[in-house]
N, C-alpha and C positions, 0 to 999 in steps of 0.2 A: 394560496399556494405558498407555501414557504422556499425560501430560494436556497439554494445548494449550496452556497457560502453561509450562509445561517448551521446547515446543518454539521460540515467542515468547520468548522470556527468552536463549535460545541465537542468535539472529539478528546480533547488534552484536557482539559477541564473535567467531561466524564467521564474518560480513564484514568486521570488520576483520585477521583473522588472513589471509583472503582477499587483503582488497587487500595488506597488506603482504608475500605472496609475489607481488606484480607492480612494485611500485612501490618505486622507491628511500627511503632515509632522508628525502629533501629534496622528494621530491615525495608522501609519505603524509600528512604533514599536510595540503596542499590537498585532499587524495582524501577523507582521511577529514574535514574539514569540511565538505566539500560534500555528504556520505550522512547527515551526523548533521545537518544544516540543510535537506534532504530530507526527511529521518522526520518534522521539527519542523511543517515548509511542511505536509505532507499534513497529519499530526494533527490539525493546526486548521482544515484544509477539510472533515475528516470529519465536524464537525456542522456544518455549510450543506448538507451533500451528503444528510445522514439527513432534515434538516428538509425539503428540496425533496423528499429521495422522498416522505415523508409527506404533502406536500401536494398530490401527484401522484394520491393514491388516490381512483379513483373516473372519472380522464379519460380518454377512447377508453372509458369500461366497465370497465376492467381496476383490481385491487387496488395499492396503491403496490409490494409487491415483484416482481410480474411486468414491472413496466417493468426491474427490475436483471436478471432473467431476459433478457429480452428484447434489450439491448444487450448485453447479454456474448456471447448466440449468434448477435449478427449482428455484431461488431466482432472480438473475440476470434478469431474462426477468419483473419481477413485477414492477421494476423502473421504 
């Protein structure tokens, strides 16, 4: 079984191997700064977003991870 930091550790490496079979010499650098100040933006919303579910627990009755349940199977499927 391969372990889930193996597969995370491979992501930047094969997105940018990605975009640069789309994108020319002159336009991969805008590409690829825009994905790697992406990862950057989310990363640092990922603890406001854990702190909010955690203080979520308990409202409507429900445990804080049922509310991440809960919009993924009502938002998720509209894509």
């Amino acid at each position: 079984m391969v372990p889930m930091d193996t597969i995370s550790d491979l992501r930047f490496p094969g997105v940018q191997f990605y975009l640069s079979c789309w994108y020319r010499r002159k336009e991969f650098g805008l590409r690829s700064a825009i994905f790697f100040s992406a990862a950057a933006l989310s990363g640092s919303f990922g603890g406001f977003l854990a702190a909010a579910i955690g203080k979520m627990n308990g409202i409507g009755g429900k445990p804080g991870w049922a509310w991440i349940v809960q919009s993924i199977t009502k938002y998720v499927p509209k894509f």
